[in-house]
Structure formats: C-alpha cells, structure tokens
C-alpha positions in Angstrom: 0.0 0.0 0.0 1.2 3.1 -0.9 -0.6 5.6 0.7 -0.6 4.6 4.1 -3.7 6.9 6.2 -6.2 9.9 6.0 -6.0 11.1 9.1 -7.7 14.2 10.2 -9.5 14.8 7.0 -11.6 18.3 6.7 -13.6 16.9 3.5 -12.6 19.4 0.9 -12.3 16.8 -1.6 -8.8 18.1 -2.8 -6.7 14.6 -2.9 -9.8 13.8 -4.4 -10.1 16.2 -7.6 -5.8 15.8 -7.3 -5.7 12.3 -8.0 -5.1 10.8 -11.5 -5.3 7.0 -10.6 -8.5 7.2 -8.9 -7.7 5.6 -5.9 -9.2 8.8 -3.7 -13.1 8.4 -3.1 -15.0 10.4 -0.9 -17.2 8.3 1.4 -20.4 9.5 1.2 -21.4 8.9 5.4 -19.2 10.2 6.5 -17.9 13.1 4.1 -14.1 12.8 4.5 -11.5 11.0 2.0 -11.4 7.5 2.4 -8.3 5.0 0.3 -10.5 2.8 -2.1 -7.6 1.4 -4.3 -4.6 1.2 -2.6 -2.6 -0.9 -4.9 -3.7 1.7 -8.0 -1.6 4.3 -6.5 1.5 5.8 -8.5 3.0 7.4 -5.3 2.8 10.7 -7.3 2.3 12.3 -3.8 -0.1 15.2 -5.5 -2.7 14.3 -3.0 -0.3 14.8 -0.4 0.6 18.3 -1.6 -2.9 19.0 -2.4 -4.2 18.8 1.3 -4.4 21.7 3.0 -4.0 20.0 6.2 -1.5 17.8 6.1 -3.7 14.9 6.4 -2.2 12.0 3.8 0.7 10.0 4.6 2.8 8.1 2.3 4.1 4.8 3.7 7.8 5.0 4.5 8.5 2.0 2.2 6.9 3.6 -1.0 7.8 7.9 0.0 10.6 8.4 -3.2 11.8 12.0 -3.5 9.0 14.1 -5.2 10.7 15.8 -8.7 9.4 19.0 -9.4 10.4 20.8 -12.7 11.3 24.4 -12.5 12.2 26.7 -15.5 
C-alpha cells in the first residue's frame, strides 16, 4: 500500500479532484476522503501536496523523492 492513512481529513475533496489513478473516493457517510484502491496508487504524492491540512501520509517504504520541474 502506498498511501498509508487519511488522518484528520476536513472533506474538501482536494486529494480527491488531485488524484489521477482514482484511488481517492470520498465516502459518502461520513464526508471525509477515504483509500479505495490502494494498490492503484502511483505514489505521485499530489494528494499529499494537495491537502491543505497535512492529512495523507505516504508509507515510508513507497515515499521516493517528489521531482518538481522548475524553468
């Protein structure tokens, strides 16, 4: 698993809306994130980057170095 927990989630859907696998679904009872595909997940860390509370962490074994291209 790649992503690893949601924790403290404000439900503003932005790892949601961020995601380009899909694996990001918002659970509908209780209106915060929830991981539906773990296994899907590129570990492109944009939800991560995305939240503006902090609340996605990536799993120590999958975190690589996020490459961001400047010009």
């Amino acid at each position: 698993m790649a992503i690893q927990q949601i924790s403290g989630c404000i439900g503003c859907e932005a790892c949601v809306k961020s995601c380009p696998t899909d694996v990001i679904h918002m659970n509908k009872d209780t209106k915060k994130a929830e991981i539906r595909y773990p296994e899907d997940c590129q570990v492109c860390h944009l939800c991560r980057l995305y939240c503006p509370v902090g609340a996605i962490t990536i799993t120590p074994e999958k975190n690589i170095p996020v490459i961001v291209s400047w010009r």
